[in-house]
RODO-2510 file (C-alpha; in nm, 4 decimals, decimal comma):
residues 122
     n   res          X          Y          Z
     1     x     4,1601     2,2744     1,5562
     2     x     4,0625     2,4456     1,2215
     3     x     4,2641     2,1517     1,0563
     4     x     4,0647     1,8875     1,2146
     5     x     3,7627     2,0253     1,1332
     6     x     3,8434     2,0705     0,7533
     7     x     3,9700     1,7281     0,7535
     8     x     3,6741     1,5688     0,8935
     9     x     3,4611     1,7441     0,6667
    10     x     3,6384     1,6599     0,3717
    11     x     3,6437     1,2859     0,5117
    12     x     3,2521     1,3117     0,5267
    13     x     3,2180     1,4564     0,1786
    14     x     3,4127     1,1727     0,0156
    15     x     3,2583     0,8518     0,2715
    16     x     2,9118     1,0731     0,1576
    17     x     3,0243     1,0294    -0,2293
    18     x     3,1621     0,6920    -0,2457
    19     x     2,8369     0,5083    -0,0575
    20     x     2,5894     0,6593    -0,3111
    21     x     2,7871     0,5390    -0,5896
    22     x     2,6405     0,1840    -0,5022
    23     x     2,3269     0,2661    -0,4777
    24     x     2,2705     0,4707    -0,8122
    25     x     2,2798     0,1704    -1,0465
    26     x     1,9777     0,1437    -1,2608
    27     x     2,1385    -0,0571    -1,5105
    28     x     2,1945    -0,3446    -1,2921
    29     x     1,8083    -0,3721    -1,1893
    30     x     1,6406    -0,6549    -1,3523
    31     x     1,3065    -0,6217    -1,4443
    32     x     1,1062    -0,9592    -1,6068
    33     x     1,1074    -0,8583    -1,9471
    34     x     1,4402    -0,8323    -1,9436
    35     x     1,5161    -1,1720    -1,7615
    36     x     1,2769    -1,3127    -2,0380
    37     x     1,4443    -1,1208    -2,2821
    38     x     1,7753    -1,2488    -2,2358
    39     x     1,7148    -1,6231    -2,1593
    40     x     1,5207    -1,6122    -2,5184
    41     x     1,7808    -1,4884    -2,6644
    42     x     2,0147    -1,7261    -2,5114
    43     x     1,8175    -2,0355    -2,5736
    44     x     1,7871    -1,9891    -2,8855
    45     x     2,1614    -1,9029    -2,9773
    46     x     2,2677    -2,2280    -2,7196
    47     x     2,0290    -2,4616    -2,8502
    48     x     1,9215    -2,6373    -3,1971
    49     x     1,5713    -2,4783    -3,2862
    50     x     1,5776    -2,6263    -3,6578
    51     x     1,3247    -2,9221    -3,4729
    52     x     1,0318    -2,6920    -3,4200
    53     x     1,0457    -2,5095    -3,7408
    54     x     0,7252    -2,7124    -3,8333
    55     x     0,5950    -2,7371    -3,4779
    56     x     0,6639    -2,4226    -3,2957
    57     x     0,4709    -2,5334    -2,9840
    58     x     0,7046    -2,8186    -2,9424
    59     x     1,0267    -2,6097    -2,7616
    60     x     0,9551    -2,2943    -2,5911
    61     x     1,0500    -1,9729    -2,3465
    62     x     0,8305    -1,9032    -2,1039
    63     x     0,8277    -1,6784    -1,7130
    64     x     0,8165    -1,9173    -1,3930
    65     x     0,7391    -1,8015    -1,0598
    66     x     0,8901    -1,4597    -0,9030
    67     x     1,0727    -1,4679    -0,5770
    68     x     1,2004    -1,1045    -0,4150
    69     x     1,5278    -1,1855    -0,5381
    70     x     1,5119    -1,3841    -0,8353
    71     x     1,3252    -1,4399    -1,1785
    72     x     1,2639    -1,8049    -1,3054
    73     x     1,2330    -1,8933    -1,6939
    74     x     1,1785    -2,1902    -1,8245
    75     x     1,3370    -2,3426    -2,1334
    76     x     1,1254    -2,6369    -2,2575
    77     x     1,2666    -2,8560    -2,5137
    78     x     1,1481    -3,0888    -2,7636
    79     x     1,3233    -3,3839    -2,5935
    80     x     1,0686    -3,3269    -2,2945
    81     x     1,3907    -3,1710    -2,0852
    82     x     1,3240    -2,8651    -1,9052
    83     x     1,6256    -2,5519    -1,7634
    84     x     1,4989    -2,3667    -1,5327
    85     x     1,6889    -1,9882    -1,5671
    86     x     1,7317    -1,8201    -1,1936
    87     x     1,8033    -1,4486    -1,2671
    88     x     1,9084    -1,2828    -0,9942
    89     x     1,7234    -0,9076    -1,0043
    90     x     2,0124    -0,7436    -0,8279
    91     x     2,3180    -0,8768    -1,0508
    92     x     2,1891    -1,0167    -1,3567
    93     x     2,3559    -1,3835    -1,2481
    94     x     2,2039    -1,5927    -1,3949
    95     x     2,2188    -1,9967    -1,2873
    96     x     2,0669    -2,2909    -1,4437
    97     x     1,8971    -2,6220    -1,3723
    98     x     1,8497    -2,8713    -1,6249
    99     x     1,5191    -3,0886    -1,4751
   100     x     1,4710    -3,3987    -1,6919
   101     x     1,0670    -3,4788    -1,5780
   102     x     1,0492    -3,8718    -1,6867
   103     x     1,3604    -3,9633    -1,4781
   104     x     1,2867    -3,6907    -1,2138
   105     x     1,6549    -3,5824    -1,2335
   106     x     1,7649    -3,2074    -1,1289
   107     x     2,1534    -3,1296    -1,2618
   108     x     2,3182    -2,7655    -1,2008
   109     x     2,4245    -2,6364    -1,5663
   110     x     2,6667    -2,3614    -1,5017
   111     x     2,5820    -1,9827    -1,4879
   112     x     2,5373    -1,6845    -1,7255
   113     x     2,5297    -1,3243    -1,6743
   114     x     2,2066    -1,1836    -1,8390
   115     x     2,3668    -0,8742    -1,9574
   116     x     2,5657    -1,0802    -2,1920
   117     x     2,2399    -1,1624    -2,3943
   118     x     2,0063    -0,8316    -2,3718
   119     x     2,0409    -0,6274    -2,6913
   120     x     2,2596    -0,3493    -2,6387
   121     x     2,1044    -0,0019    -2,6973
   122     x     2,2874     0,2498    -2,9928
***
């Protein structure tokens, strides 16, 4: 009886340690600066910026709407084309949607993970 005991307590002590694990993340929680953060930092390493060195206001970075799961940012580009960034605030997933306005045409572009673009800390 003493053996069942010990191993049912030692069962709960390790179920115990190995659910909190999941649940102690802080580095995985997004928070909007850092979804805008890392799309910037994408956009501008993914696309050609050299256009709006006279005209700044002609491409841009800029926070959409906020769902409970998700961040959107918006890429606008000089060509009128706009990617819309969904960062998921859980994962850092991050999937695109290129959205061409004059032809009214939504494309999926692929995925990043956000993480890959934030600026690592020293």
């Amino acid at each position: 009886m003493k053996q069942i005991v010990i191993v049912l307590v030692v069962t709960a002590l390790l179920l115990n340690s190995c659910g909190s694990k999941g649940t102690n993340e802080p580095q995985s929680k997004i928070t909007a600066e850092m979804a805008f953060e890392g799309v910037n930092n994408y956009c501008h390493s993914a696309y050609d910026w050299s256009i709006a060195k006279d005209n700044p206001d002609i491409m841009g970075v800029e926070m959409g709407e906020e769902t409970n799961s998700a961040y959107q940012v918006i890429f606008r580009s000089y060509t009128g084309a706009f990617v819309n960034f969904y960062v998921d605030k859980a994962s850092g997933t991050t999937r695109m949607e290129e959205y061409v306005l004059t032809l009214d045409v939504k494309n999926e572009a692929g995925t990043i993970d956000i993480f890959d673009y934030l600026k690592k800390e020293n």
